[in-house]
SETOR-885655 format. One line per 4 residues: number of its first residue (from 1); their letters; for each residue x, y, z of C-alpha. Coordinates in nm, 2 decimals. Layout:
# residues N
NUM> a> X Y Z; ...
# end
This chain:
# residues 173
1> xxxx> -3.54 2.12 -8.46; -3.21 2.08 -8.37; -3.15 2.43 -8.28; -3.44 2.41 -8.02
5> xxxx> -3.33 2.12 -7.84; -2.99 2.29 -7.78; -3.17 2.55 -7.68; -3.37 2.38 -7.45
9> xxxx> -3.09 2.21 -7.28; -2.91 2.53 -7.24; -3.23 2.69 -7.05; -3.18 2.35 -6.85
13> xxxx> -2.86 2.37 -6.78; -2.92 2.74 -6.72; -3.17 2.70 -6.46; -2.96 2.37 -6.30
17> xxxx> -2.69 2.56 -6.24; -2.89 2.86 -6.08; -3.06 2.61 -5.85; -2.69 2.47 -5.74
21> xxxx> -2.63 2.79 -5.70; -2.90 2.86 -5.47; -2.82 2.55 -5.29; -2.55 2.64 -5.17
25> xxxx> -2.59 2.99 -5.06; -2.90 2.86 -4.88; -2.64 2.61 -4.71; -2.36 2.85 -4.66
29> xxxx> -2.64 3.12 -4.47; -2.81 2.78 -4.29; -2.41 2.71 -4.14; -2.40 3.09 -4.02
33> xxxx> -2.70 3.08 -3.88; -2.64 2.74 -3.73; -2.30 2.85 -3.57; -2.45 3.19 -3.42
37> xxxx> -2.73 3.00 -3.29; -2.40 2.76 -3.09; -2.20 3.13 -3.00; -2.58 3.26 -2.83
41> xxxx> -2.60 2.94 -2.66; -2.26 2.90 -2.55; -2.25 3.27 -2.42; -2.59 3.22 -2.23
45> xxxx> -2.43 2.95 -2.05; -2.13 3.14 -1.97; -2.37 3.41 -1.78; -2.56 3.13 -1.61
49> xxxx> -2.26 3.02 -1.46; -2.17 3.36 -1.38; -2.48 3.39 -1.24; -2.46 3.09 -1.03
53> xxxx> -2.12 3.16 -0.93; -2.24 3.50 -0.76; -2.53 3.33 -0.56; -2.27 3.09 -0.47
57> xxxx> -2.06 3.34 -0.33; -2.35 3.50 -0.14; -2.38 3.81 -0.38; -2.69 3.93 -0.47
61> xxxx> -2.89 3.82 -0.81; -3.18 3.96 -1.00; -3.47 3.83 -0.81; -3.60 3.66 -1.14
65> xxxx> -3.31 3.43 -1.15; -3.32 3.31 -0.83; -3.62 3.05 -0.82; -3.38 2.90 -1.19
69> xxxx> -3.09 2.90 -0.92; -3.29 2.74 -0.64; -3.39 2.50 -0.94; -3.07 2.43 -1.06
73> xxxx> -2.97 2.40 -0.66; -3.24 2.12 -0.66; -3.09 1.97 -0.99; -2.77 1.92 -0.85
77> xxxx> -2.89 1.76 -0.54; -3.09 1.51 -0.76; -2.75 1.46 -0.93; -2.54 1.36 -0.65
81> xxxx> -2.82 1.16 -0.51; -2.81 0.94 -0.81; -2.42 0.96 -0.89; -2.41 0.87 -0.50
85> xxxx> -2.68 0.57 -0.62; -2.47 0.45 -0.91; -2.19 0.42 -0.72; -2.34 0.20 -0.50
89> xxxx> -2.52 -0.02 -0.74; -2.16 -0.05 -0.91; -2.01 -0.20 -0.58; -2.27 -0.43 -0.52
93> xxxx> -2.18 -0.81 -0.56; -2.41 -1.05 -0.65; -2.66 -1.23 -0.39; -2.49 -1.48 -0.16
97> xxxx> -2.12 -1.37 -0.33; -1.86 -1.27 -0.05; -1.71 -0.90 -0.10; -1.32 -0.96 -0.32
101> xxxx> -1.05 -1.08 -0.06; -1.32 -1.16 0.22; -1.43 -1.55 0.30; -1.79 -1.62 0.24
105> xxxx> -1.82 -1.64 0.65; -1.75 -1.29 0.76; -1.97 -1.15 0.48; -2.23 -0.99 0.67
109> xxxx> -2.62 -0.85 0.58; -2.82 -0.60 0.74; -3.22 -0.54 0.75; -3.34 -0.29 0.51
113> xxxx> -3.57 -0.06 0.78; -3.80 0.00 0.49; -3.86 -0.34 0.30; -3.70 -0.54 0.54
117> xxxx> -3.51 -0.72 0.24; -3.14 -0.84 0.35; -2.89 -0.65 0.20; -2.46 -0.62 0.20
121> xxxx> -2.40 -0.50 0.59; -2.17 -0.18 0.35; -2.50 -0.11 0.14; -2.53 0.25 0.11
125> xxxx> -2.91 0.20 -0.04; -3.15 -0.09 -0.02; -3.17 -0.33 -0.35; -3.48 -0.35 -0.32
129> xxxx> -3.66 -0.05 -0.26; -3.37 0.22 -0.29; -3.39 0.32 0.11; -3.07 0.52 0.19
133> xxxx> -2.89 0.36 0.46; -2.68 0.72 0.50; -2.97 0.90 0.56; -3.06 0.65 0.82
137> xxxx> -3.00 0.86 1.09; -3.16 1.17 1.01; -3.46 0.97 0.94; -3.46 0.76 1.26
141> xxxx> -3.47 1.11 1.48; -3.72 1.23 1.27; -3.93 0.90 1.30; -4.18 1.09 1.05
145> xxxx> -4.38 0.98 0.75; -4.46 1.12 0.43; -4.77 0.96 0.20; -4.65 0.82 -0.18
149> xxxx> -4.71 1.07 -0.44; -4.88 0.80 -0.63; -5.06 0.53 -0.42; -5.05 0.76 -0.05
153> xxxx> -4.84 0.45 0.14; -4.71 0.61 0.43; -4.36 0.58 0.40; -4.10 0.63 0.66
157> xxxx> -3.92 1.00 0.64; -3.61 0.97 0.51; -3.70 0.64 0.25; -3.61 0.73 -0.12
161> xxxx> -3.89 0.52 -0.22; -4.21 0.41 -0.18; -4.18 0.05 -0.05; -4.56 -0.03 -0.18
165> xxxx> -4.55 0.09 -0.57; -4.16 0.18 -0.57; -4.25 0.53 -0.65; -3.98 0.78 -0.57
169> xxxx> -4.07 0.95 -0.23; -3.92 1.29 -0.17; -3.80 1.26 0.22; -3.99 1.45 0.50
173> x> -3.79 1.77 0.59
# end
């Protein structure tokens, strides 16, 4: 009796040790496959932005990759937009505060064109409704509207969003 327990708990020691074993040669092949998967996708972005670095320079790219460079132009547009955003939502002061260093008297609000909600007279975009006051301009030539993508408010061309639902509006070109 003896004799077969020790030989049962060899045979399970015996398989144990095989499925340790396997563990970790199905880990070791997992980490392979895991860091080949990082060199593929670290050398696909190395010929995207070779890729985009051509079109850049005004050389020609396969005609397939153009509309993924015209996206990623697009992209980068919407980044600086909202790094542009950030940056003035990080230099705002609070409502009725005066700017650091100046008296409360001098500081000065304008009109927001789209909401008509007062904001600092150095406001880049509206608090309210996110109207860009840089792109002020260009939409006052224009003088152009463009319906909401999601309740159809005519917007003024130029407005970053909808002043109705707050629904980001893509300006008239």
């Amino acid at each position: 009796m003896f004799d077969s327990f020790r030989k049962s708990v060899g045979q399970t020691a015996a398989v144990a040790k095989w499925k340790a074993d396997q563990m970790m040669r199905s880990n070791r092949s997992q980490q392979e496959i895991n860091n080949i998967k990082r060199e593929v996708a670290t050398a696909r972005d190395q010929i995207a932005g070779a890729l985009l670095d051509m079109r850049q320079r005004g050389e020609v790219v396969p005609s397939e990759i153009e509309p993924v460079c015209a996206n990623v132009d697009a992209l980068m547009a919407q980044l600086a937009e909202h790094e542009s955003m950030l940056a003035a939502i990080n230099a705002e002061q609070s409502p009725g505060a005066a700017p650091i260093g100046a008296a409360p008297a001098t500081y000065a609000t304008k009109s927001c064109p789209s909401c008509h909600t007062a904001v600092p007279a150095a406001a880049m975009f509206c608090t309210t409704c996110g109207y860009n006051f840089a792109a002020a301009p260009a939409a006052a030539e224009q003088k152009t509207t463009v319906p909401c993508p999601n309740c159809h408010f005519e917007v003024a061309g130029g407005t970053a969003f909808c002043p109705n639902c707050g629904t980001r509006v893509i300006p008239a070109s």
